[in-house]
Every structure is written in C-alpha cells, then in structure tokens.
N, C-alpha and C positions, 0 to 999 in steps of 0.2 A: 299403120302410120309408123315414120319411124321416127328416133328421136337421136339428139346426142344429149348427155349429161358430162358437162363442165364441173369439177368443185375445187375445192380446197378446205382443208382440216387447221388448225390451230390449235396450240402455237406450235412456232413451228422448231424445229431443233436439228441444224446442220451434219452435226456429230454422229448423229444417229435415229431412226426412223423410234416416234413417239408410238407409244400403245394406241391412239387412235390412226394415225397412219396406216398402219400394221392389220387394225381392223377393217379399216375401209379397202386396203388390197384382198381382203377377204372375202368381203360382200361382193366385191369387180369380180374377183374369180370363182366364186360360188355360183353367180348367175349366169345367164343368155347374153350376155351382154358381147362386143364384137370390140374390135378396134379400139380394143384397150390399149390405155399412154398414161403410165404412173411417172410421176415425175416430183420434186423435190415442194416443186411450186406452185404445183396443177397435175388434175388428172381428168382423163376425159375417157368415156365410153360412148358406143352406139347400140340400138338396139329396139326391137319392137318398142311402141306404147307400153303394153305391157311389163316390158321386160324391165324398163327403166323408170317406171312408176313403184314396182316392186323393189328394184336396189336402191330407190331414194331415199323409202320408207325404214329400212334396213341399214342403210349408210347413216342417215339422222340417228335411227336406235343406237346402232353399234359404237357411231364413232362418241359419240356423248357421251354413252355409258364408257367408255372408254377414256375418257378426261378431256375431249376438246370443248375447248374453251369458243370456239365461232365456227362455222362451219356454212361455208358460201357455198351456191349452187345457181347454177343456171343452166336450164332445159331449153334445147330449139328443136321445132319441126323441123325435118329434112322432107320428109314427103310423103308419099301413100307409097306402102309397100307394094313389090311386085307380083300380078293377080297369075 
C-alpha cells in the first residue's frame, strides 16, 4: 500500500529553519520515503506503508525532542502498490 504523509512542526520562525524543522528534514531524508516537498509551511512525502509508518513514529520522536510545540500530520492511502 502506498501512502503520502502531510505535516507541519511548530512554531514556526520565518528567519530561519527551528531545531525541529531541521530534525524532521532529517528523518524525510534518512528514510524510503519518495516525492519529498519541504517547505516553510508544509511538507509532504510518499512511500510504502511501511515506509511512512516508520518516519511518523520518528518524525513525532525527533521533532518534539527537538522543541516543537504541535506537530500536525495527516496520512492518506494512494493505493495498493504495484505487484
């Protein structure tokens, strides 16, 4: 199956990218993850079930231990991967 994962970290700071920002582009590039889009206001990956059950889990740890204050996410099914 495959998924995409939508988030956003907090708060947020114009000027320059916060220590959990910084973490969560980490966990985006450390994994499987595909059709990565970091951006100021939103970021979004695609990626196996797996793939992206394992960077949520990660993304939550990292970005919090890291100082975010809220941390929105929203996962959708795209479909059954190709057999």
């Amino acid at each position: 199956m495959r998924m995409r994962l939508e988030f956003t970290t907090e708060p947020f700071d114009l000027e320059e990218p916060p220590a959990h920002a910084l973490a969560a582009r980490e966990v985006l590039g450390a994994g499987t993850l595909e059709a990565i889009d970091v951006g100021p206001f939103g970021n979004t990956a695609e990626g196996t079930e797996d793939a992206v059950v394992e960077a949520v889990v990660e993304l939550l740890r990292r970005t919090a231990a890291a100082g975010a204050t809220r941390i929105s996410l929203q996962v959708s099914v795209l479909g059954e991967e190709p057999r």
